[in-house]
N, C-alpha and C positions, 0 to 999 in steps of 0.2 A: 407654593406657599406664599400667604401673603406678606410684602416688607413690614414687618414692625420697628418700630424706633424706641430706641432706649428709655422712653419715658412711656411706653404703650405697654411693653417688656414686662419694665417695674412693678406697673400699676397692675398688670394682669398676674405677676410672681407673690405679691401681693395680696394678691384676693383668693387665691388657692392658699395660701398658706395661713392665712384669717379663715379657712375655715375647716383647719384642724383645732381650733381652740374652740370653735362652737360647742356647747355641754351639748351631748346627745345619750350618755348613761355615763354609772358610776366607774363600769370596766373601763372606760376606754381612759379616764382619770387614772385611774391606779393604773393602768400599761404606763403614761408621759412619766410618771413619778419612777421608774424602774431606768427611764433614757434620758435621753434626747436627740432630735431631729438635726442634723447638719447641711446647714443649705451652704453651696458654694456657684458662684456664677463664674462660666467656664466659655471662652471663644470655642464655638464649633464651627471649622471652616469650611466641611460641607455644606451648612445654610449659612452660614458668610456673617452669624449675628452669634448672640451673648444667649445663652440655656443656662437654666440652675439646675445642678443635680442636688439631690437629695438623699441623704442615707442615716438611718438610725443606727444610733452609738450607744451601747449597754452601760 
């Protein structure tokens, strides 16, 4: 795996999560409005760097 740096990290945690909000139909609106998305950035010490997990909350 390639080193990433906390600000390559970000930028790429970022741009996956900018494009859950892209409109792409009415359903996928009305599911957001039922949750929401909970991102948390978590040390994993197997790759030695910073992951966000993510999990929908009802």
């Amino acid at each position: 795996m390639a080193k990433m740096t906390r600000r390559g990290f970000m930028a790429a945690a970022m741009a996956t999560g900018a494009m859950r909000f892209v409109p792409v139909g009415v359903g996928i609106a009305a599911k957001a409005a039922q949750g929401r998305w909970i991102t948390k950035l978590v040390y994993d010490k197997g790759l030695g760097m910073m992951r966000a997990v993510e999990r929908f909350v009802p």
